[in-house]
C-alpha positions in Angstrom: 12.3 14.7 -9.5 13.6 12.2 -11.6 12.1 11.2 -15.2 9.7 7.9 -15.2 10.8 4.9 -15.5 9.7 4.3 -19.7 8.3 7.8 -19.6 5.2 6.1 -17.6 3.5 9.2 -16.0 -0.3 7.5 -15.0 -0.1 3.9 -15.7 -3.3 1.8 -16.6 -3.8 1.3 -12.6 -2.8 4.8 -12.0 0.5 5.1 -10.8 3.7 7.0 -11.5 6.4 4.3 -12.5 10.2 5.1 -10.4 13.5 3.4 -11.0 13.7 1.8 -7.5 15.8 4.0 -4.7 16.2 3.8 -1.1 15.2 6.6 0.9 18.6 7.6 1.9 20.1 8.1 -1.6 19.6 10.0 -4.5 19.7 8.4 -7.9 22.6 9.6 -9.2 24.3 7.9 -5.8 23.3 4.4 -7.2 25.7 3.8 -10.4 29.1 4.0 -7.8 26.8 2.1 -5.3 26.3 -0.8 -7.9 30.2 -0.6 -9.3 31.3 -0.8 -5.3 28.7 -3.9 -4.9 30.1 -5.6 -8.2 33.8 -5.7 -7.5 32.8 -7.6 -4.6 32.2 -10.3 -7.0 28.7 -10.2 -6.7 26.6 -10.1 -10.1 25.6 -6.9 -12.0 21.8 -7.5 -11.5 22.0 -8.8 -7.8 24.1 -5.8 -6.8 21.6 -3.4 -8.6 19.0 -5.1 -6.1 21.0 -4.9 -3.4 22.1 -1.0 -3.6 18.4 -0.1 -4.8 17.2 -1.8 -1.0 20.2 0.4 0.7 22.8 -1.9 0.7 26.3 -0.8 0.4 29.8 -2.7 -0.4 30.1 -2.7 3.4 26.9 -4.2 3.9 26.3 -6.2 1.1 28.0 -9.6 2.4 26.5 -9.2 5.5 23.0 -8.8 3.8 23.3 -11.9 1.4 24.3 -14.1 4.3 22.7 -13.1 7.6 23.4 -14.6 10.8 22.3 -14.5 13.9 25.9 -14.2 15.5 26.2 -11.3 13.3 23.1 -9.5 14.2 22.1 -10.9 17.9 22.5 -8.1 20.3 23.6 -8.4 23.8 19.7 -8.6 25.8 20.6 -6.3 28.3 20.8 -3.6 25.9 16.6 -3.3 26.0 16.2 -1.4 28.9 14.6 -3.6 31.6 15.4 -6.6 30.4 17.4 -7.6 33.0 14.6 -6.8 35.2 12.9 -9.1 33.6 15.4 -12.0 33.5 15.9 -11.6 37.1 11.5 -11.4 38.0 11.6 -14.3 35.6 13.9 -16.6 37.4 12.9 -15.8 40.7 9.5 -16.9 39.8 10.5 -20.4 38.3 12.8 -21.0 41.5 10.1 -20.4 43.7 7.6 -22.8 41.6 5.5 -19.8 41.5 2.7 -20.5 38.6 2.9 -18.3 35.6 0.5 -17.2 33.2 0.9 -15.8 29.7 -1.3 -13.0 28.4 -0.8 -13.6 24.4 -2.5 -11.2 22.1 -4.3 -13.5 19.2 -2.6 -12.8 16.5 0.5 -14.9 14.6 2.8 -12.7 16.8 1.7 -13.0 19.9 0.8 -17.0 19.1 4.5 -17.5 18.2 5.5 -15.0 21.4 3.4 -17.6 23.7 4.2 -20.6 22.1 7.8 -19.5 22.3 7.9 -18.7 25.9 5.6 -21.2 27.0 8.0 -24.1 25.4 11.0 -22.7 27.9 9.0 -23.1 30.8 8.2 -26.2 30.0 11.4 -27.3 29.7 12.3 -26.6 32.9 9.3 -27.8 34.3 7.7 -24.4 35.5 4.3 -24.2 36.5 3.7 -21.9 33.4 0.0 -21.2 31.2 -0.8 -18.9 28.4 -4.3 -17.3 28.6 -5.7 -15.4 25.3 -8.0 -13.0 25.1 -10.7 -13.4 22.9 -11.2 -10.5 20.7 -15.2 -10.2 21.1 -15.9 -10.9 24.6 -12.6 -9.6 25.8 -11.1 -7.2 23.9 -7.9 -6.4 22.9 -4.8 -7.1 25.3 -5.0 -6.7 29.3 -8.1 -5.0 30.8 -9.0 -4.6 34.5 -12.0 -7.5 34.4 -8.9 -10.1 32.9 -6.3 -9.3 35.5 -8.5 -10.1 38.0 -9.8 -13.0 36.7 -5.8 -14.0 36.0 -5.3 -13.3 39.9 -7.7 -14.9 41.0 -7.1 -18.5 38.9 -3.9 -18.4 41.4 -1.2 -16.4 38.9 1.6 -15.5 40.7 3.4 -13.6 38.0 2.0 -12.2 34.7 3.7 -11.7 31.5 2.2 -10.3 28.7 3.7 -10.9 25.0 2.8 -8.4 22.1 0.3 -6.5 24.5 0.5 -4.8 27.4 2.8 -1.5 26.6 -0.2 0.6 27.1 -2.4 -1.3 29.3 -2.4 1.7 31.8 -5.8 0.6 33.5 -5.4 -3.0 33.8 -1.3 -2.6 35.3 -2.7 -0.1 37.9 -5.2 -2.5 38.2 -2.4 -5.7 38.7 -0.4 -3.4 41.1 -3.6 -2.7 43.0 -4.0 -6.8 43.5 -1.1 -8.1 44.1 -0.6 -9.4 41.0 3.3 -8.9 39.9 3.8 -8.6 35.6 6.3 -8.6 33.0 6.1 -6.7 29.6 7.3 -8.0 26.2 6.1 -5.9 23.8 6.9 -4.1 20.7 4.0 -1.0 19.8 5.1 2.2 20.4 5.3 3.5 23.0 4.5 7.8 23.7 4.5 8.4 27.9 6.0 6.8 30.2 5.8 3.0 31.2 2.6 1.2 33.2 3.2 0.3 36.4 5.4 -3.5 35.9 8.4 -5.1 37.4 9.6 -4.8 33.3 8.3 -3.2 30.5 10.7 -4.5 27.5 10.1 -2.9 24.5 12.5 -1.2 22.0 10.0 1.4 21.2 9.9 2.8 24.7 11.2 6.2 24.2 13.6 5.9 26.8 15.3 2.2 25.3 18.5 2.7 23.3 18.9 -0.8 21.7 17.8 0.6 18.1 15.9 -2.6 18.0 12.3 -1.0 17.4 12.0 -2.9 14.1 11.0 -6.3 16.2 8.1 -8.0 17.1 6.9 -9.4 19.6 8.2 -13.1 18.7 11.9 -11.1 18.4 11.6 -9.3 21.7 10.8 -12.8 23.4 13.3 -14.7 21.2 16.1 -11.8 22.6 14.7 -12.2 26.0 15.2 -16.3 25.9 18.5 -16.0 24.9 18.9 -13.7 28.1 16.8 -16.3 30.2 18.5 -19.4 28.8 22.1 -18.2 29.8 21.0 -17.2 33.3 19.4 -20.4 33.9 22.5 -22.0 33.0 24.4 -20.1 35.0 22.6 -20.2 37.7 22.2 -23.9 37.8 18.3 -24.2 36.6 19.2 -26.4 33.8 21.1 -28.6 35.7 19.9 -32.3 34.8 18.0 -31.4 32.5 17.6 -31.8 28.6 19.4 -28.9 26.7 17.1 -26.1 25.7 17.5 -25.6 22.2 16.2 -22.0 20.8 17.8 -22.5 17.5 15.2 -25.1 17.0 12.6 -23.1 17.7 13.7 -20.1 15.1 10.6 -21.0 13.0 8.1 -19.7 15.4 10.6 -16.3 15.8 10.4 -16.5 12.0 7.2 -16.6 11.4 5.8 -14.3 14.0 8.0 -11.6 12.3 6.6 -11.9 8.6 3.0 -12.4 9.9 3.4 -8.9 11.9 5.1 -7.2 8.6 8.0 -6.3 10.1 11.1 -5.1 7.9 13.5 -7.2 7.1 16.5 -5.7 8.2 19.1 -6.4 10.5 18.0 -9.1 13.2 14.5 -9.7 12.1 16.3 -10.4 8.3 18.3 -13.3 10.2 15.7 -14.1 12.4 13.5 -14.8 9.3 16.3 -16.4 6.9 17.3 -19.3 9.3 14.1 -19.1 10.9 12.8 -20.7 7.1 15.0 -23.3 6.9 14.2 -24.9 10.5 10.4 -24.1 9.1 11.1 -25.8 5.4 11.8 -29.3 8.5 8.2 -29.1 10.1 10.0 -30.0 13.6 6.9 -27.9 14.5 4.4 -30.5 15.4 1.6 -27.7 14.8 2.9 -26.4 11.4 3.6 -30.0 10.2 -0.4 -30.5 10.6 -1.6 -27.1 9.5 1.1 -27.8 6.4 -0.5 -31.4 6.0 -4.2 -29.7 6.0 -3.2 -26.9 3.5 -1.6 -29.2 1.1 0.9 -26.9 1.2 4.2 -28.2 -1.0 6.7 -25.6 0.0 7.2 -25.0 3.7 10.5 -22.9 4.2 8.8 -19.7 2.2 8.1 -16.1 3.3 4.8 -17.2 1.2 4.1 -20.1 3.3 4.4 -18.0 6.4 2.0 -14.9 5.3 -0.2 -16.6 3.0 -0.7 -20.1 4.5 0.2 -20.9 8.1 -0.5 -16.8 9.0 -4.7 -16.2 7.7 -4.7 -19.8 9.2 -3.6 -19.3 12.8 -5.2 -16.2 12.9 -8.6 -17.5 12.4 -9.0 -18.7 15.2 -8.4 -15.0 16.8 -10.6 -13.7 14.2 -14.0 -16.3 14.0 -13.3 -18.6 16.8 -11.4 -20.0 19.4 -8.6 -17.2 20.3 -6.3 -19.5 21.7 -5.9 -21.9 18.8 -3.0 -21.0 17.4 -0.6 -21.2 20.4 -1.9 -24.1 21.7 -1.1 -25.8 18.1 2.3 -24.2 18.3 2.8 -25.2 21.9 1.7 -28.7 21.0 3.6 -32.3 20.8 1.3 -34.4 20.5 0.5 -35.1 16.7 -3.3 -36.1 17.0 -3.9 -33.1 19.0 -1.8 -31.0 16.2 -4.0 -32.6 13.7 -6.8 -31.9 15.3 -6.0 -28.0 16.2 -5.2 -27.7 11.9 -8.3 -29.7 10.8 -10.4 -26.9 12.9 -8.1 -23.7 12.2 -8.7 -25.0 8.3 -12.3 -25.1 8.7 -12.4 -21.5 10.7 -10.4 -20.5 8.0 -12.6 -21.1 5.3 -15.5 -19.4 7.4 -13.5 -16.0 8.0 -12.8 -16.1 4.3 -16.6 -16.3 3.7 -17.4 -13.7 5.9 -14.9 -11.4 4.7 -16.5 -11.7 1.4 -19.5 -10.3 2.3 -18.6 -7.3 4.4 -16.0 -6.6 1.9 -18.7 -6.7 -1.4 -21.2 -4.4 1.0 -18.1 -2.1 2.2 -17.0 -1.3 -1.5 -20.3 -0.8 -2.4 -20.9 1.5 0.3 -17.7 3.4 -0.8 -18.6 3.9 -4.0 -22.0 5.5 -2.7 -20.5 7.8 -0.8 -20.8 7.1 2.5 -17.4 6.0 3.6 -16.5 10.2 2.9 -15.3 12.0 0.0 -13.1 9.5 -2.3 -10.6 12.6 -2.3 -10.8 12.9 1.2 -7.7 12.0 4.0 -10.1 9.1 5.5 -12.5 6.7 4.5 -14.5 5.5 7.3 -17.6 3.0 7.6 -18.8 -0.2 9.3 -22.0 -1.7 10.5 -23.1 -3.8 13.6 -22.8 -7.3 12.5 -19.3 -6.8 10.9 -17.5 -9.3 12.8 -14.3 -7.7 14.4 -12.4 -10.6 13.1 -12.3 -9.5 9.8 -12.6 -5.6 9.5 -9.0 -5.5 9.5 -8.7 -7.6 6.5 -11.1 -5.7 4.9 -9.9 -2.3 5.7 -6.7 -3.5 3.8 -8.0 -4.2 1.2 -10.5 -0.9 0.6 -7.2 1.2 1.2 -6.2 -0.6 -1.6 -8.1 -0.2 -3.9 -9.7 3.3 -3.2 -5.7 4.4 -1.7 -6.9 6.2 0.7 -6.5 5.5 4.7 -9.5 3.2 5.2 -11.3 2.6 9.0 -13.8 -0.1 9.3 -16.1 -0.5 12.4 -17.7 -3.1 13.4 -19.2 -5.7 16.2 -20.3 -9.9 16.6 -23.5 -8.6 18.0 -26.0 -6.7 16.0 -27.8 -4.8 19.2 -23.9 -3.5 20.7 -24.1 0.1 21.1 -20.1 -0.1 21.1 -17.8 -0.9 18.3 -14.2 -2.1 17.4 -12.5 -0.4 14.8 -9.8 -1.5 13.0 -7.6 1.3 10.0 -4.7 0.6 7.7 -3.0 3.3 6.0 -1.1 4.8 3.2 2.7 5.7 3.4 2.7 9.3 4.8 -0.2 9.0 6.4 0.3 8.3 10.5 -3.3 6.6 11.0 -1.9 5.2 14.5 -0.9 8.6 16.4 -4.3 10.1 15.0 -6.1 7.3 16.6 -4.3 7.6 19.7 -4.6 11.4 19.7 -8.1 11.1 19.5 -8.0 8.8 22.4 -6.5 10.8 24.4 -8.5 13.5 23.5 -11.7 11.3 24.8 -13.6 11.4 20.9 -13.3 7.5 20.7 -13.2 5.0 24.2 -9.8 3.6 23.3 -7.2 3.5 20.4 -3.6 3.0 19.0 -1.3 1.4 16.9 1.2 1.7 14.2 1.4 4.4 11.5 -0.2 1.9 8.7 -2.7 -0.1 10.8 -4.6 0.9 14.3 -7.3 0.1 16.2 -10.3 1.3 18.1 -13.4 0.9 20.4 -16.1 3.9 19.7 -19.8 3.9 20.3 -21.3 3.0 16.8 -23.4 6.6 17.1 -20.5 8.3 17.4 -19.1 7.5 14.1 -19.5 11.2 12.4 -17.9 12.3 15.1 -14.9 10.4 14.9 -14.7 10.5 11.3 -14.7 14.3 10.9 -12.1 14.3 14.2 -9.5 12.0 12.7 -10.1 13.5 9.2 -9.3 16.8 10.9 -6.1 15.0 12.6 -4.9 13.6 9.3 -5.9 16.1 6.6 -2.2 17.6 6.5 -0.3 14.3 5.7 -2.8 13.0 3.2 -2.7 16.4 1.6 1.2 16.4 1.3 0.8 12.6 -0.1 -2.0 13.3 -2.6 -3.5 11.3 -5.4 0.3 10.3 -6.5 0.6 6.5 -6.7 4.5 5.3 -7.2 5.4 2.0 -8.4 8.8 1.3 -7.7 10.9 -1.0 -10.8 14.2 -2.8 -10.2 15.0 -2.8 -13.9 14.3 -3.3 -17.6 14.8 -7.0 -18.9 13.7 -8.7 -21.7 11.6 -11.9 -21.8 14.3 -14.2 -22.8 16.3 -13.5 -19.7 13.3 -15.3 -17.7 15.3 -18.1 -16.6 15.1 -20.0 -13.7 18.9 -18.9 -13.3 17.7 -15.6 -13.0 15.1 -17.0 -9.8 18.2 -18.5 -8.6 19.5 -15.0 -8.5 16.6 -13.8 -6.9 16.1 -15.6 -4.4 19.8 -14.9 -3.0 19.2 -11.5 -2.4 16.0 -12.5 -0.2 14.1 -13.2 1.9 11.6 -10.6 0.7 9.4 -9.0 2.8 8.5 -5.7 4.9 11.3 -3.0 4.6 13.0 -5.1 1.5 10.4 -5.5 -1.6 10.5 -8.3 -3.9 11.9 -7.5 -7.2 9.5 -6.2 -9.6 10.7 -5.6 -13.7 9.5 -3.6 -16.8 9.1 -5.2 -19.8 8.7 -3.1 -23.1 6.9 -3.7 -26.3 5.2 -7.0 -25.6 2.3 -8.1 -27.2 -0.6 -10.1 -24.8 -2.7 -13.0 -26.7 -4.7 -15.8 -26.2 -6.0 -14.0 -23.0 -9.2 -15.6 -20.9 -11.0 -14.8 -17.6 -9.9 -18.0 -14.4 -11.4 -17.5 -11.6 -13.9 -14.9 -10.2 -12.0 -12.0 -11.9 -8.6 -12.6 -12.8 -6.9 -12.5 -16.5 -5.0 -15.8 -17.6 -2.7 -14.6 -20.9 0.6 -15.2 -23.0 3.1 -12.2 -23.7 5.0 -11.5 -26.3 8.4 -9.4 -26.7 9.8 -8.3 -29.7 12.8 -10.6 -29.5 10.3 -13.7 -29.6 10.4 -14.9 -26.7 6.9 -15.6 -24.5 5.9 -16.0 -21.4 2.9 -17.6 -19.6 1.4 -14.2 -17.0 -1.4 -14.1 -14.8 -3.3 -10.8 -13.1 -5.0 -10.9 -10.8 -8.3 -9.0 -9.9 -8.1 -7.5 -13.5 -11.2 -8.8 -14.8 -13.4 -5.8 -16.1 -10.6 -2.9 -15.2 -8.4 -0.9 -17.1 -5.4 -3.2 -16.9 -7.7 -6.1 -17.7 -9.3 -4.6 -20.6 -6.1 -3.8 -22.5 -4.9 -7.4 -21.3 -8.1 -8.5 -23.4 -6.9 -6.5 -26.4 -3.7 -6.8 -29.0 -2.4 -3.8 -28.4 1.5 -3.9 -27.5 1.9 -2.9 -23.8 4.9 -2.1 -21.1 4.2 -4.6 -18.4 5.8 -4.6 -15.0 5.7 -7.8 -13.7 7.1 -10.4 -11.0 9.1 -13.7 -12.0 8.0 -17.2 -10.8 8.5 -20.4 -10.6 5.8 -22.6 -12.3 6.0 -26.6 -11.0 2.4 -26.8 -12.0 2.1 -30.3 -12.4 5.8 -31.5 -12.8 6.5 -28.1 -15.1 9.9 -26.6 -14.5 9.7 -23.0 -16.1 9.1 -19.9 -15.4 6.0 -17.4 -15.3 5.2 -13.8 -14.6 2.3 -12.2 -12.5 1.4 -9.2 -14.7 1.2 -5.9 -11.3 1.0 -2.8 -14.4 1.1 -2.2 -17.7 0.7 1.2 -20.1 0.2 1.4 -23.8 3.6 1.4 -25.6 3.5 4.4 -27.5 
């Protein structure tokens, strides 16, 4: 193993501190990597963050300027998308009506929205229908595609749901009712019963395009669409279609869903931001008008503004919020739609307060499991399903430790929905499913860092030994070890906003290609003071003389806070930032580490 970055074994927040490597290489690989990258002409430090996310001087070029005509594969490479294309069509010539089954999340939102805006312009008879998570449940169920028949559907497509909706497709088949598949979660036996199931993460599709969402799979499949409706006259007379346009909601839908940014999504997301940074979007115009929100055309806009917002609706009220204010042109309606996802916004952040004060202290007491053990597991009826992701998240967090949290609207439900995020290493999604299939828990699945479930609320010792059973060999082989990977030492003085500049070329950031995090050595905190609930306001000092304004946040009363408090001289690992704060035009740091400098 390689020696810690500054010799920094157990930092003040715990964790080993790594020169930054991609998984494929070894360290010693990276100083040829880098040389390769520089002749290039591109600059020493943006090449060492270019080679330390896996880029190579084949790839870098392509990775600084993604396109879409660089990375757009041909549709029909996802097996049964031309299926799809062709059920599709046949159902628009025939003025059949068409319904939508979006999941309620930002990605299935942005997968309706998206959809639904090509039917509409070619004047389909087409609806989107969203569950809502407490009285529905997740995705497609037997009771829904009935109730979808029966409203007068002629064809079904479900959009970030449906890949393992074995009841309700035997169900649709069983009806009459004919469906289409766009989905994106993986995927272990073989296809429901559909005219299409598109999804890269079928084990039998050879695109190599399981890194998309939903929002991508649709966005692949409208370029498909779009060019047989051309062809085969559908268009004809009427306004041009233009999906380009409409790169914001493909955009957005991938960042939301925390999808790596590499090869399509990565272009998906960097043009998607600058058609977002316009507002075309009637809906994110509003919901940017009710935020106050200054800068648009960020990955930070899109996971930490318009995303909690849209979701809320999914989480605390109306499930089909967000696509409707997505779908919409009408601005008073838009404004409307944001005014209301603000409010619900502001509730689900209330409520998440409270379960998440109760769940930590419930942790600490010991009855989540052991703090060393592979899973933490707890919840209570009355934990609104909305937010027990949210607050699952953030337990695994802070305890590191793959975290499930259970949970229901009404306090007398026997049954409960789970929802578990995970550690890297530690495959909380196939243990959930296992036990699914297994019959421990009703229903379950997901990714390897966050799944979901529905259990009976008495069977939760059960479940918890069961999936602690299925898990205890990863979360062995990860340990207590806590890694925090650095890009490289710099001073204070070369916090320029040249060096942002240089940053923000080598982005977007995201999933699958980490912002850039630096050590600083031997600076000295003063005139440090508590903002907020618990954060730790400060100015840094290196021993060249320059300072810095730094900020971290949830530090109050920990280690890291403590010795922010103090005088001592520290090595800090930080992230750089612009601060406009009123008219200011400098740069800051927010402080993620720091050990004692000795």
């Amino acid at each position: 193993m390689p020696s810690a970055f500054l010799g920094i074994e157990l930092s003040l927040t715990g964790k080993r501190w790594n020169q930054r490597c991609p998984p494929s290489r070894l360290h010693h690989d990276l100083g040829p990597l880098e040389e390769g990258v520089r002749r290039l002409g591109i600059a020493p430090l943006q090449a060492k963050l270019l080679v330390a996310r896996g880029a190579t001087p084949e790839t870098a070029y392509r990775i600084l300027s993604p396109r879409l005509k660089h990375e757009l594969p041909e549709p029909f490479s996802l097996i049964d998308m031309e299926k799809a294309v062709t059920a599709i069509l046949n159902a628009v010539r025939s003025k059949q009506t068409i319904t939508i089954l979006a999941d309620y999340d930002v990605d299935g939102g942005t997968s309706g929205a998206l959809l639904l805006g090509w039917f509409q312009a070619l004047g389909a008879n087409a609806n989107v229908f969203v569950p809502d998570r407490v009285v529905d449940g997740y995705g497609p169920s037997p009771k829904i595609v009935n109730k979808i028949k029966h409203s007068g559907t002629d064809l079904l497509i479900t959009v970030d749901c449906g890949a393992a909706a074995y009841a309700a497709l035997e169900e649709a088949a069983r009806i009459g009712l004919e469906v289409v598949v766009f989905d994106h979660h993986l995927m272990h036996d073989k296809p429901p019963p559909a005219l299409a199931v598109v999804n890269p993460n079928r084990s039998d599709d050879g695109s190599g395009l399981g890194h998309l969402t939903a929002a991508g799979v649709v966005f692949v499949a409208l370029v498909a669409l779009n060019r047989a409706a051309r062809a085969q006259g559908l268009m004809d007379g009427l306004p041009p279609f233009d999906l380009l346009a409409r790169l914001d909601l493909a955009a957005l839908g991938t960042i939301c869903d925390v999808a790596p940014l590499i090869g399509l999504n990565r272009a998906l997301v960097a043009q998607g931001l600058k058609v977002q940074a316009q507002l075309s979007n009637v809906g994110l115009a509003a919901l940017a008008q009710a935020a106050k929100l200054k800068d648009p055309g960020s990955v930070y806009a899109s996971a930490w503004v318009f995303g909690p917002r849209l979701n809320a609706g999914g989480r605390v009220g109306d499930s089909s919020l967000a696509v409707r204010l997505l779908s919409t042109t009408n601005k008073n309606e838009a404004q409307q739609l944001a005014e209301e996802l603000e409010v619900l916004n502001a509730e689900r952040r209330a409520i998440e307060a409270n379960v998440l004060d109760e769940a930590i202290a419930r942790v600490e007491r010991g009855e989540a499991g052991a703090l060393d053990g592979p899973l933490l597991m707890l919840g209570a009826p009355g934990w609104h399903p909305g937010v027990i992701g949210i607050v699952a998240g953030r337990l695994k967090d802070k305890f590191h430790r793959p975290v499930i949290v259970i949970g229901s609207a009404d306090l007398d439900d026997p049954l409960a929905k789970g929802s578990g995020r995970s550690i890297p290493g530690v495959n909380l999604g196939a243990a959930i499913a296992g036990a699914a299939q297994a019959g421990t828990i009703i229903a379950g699945g997901g990714h390897a860092m966050a799944a979901g479930l529905t259990m009976a609320f008495s069977d939760i010792e059960a479940v918890h030994s069961d999936l602690s059973k299925r898990l205890s060999a990863e979360a062995t082989a990860v340990g207590d070890r806590r890694d925090l990977d650095i890009d490289a030492l710099l001073s204070l003085d070369a916090a320029t906003l040249e060096l942002l500049e240089a940053l923000v070329d080598v982005g977007p950031y995201g999933a699958g290609w980490p912002e850039p995090v630096f050590a600083v050595a031997n600076v000295r905190p003063f005139a440090a003071a508590q903002v907020g609930t618990n954060h730790v306001r400060l100015m840094m000092e290196d021993q060249s003389g320059a300072k810095i304004k730094a900020i971290a946040f949830r530090a109050l009363h920990t280690p890291l806070g403590d010795a922010l408090m103090g005088r001592a001289p520290l090595h800090v690992v930080v992230r750089f930032k612009k601060d406009d704060w009123h008219g200011a035009n400098r740069v800051d740091c927010e402080i993620m580490d720091a050990s004692p400098a000795s």
